[in-house]
C-alpha positions, 0 to 999 in steps of 0.5 A: 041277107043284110047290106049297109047303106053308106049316105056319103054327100048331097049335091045342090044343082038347082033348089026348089026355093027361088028365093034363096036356100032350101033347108033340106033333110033326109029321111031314110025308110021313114024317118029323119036321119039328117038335116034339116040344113040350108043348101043352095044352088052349087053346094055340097054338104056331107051326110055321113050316115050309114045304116044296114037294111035287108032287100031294099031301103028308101030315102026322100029328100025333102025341103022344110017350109013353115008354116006351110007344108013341107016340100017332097023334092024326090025319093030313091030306093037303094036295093041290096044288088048294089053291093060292092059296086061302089060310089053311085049316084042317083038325083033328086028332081021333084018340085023344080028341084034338082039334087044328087046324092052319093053313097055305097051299098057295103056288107052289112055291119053286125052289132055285138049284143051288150051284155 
């Protein structure tokens, strides 16, 4: 049975650039799904993403550098048992990095086929 991962927000408490802001992005199963966008200590930025996925989905934070190498700042994995728990939380913390994000795990949202 399907569910749907409802992304909501990301919260800055410590960036992995010591330098100034992260210009960070999110990947969900794989692929980019947001930013990249720049984020500092203390920040919060909307994510508004959703999208329905069966047994378990993975999102990963990570900070664009260039030319070097992107920086991977941590993953979760969101699992279809959290359905209609509500707003949860999980964080971030690779790198030196520390980042929450908040979602919900809802029913999933069937797509009518167009004719």
């Amino acid at each position: 049975m399907a569910a749907r991962a409802n992304l909501f927000k990301l919260a800055c408490q410590t960036t992995e650039d010591g330098t100034g802001a992260d210009e960070a992005y999110l990947n969900f199963n794989g692929g980019r799904i947001w930013g990249p966008v720049d984020i500092n200590d203390g920040q919060e930025r909307r994510i508004d993403f959703a999208r329905n996925f069966t047994g378990q989905c993975t999102v990963d934070l990570f900070d664009e550098d260039s030319p070097d190498a992107d920086d991977w700042l941590g993953g979760i994995v969101i699992t279809e048992s959290e359905r209609g728990l509500g707003t949860r939380v999980q964080a971030f913390t690779q790198d030196d990095a520390h980042y929450t994000i908040f979602y919900a795990v809802t029913e999933a949202i069937i797509e009518p086929i167009a004719e």
